[in-house]
C-alpha positions, 0 to 999 in steps of 0.5 A, spaced: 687 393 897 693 391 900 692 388 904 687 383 899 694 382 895 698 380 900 693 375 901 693 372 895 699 372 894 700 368 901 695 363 898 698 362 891 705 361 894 702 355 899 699 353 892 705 352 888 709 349 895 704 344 895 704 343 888 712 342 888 712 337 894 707 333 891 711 333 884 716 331 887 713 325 891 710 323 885 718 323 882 721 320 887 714 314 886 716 314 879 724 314 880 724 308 884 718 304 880 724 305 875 729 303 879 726 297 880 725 295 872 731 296 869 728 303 866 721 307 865 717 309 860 711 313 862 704 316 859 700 322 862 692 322 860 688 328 863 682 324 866 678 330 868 676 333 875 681 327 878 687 331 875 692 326 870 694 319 869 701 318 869 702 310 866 708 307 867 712 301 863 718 298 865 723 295 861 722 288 864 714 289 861 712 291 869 707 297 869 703 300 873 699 308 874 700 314 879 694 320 879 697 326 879 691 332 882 693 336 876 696 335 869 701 340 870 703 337 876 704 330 873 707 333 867 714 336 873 714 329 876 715 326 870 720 331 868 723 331 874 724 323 874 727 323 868 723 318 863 721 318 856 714 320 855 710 319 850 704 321 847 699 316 846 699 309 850 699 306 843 705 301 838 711 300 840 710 303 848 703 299 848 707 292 846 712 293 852 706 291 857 706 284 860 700 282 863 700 276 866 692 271 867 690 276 872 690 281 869 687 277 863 681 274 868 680 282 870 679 284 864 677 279 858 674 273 863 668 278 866 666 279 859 666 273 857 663 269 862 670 267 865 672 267 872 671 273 876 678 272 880 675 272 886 
């Protein structure tokens, strides 16, 4: 029985060395996006078997997203980055966004029978 707990235990330790170099990949992504904007704010949205979204939003209005394998995971990197985070991607933090007519042929065209952007 010892043998299966030494086992484990290696498995588990490879797990959480994993899981702490891809926090801090994602940290360093998330710092350096800051950086580039004058400052960050950011979101996590838990989007199931794929793990979680981390939303992020300049100061300048840039946004962009990161997925995290695990909500725990995205949750470190964040911390770690030090940003704000909010709860909700709503108000005030929603407002910051800046989108450009890309996005707005992306998103509002294709349903309205605009241009596909292609």
């Amino acid at each position: 029985m010892a043998d299966t707990q030494q086992v484990d235990e290696g498995a588990g330790a490879k797990q959480d060395a994993k899981a702490e170099r891809r926090a801090a990949k994602l940290a360093k992504q998330i710092s350096s996006f800051a950086q580039a904007h004058g400052g960050a704010e950011g979101q996590i949205a838990y989007i199931g078997q794929k793990g979680a979204r981390i939303v992020l939003v300049g100061e300048d209005g840039g946004w962009g997203d990161l997925v995290a394998p695990t909500f725990a995971i995205a949750e470190h990197a964040v911390k770690k980055s030090g940003i704000t985070t909010h709860d909700d991607f709503d108000g005030e933090f929603a407002n910051k966004v800046k989108t450009g007519p890309y996005e707005w042929t992306r998103m509002a065209g294709i349903q309205l029978g605009g241009p596909s952007n292609t």
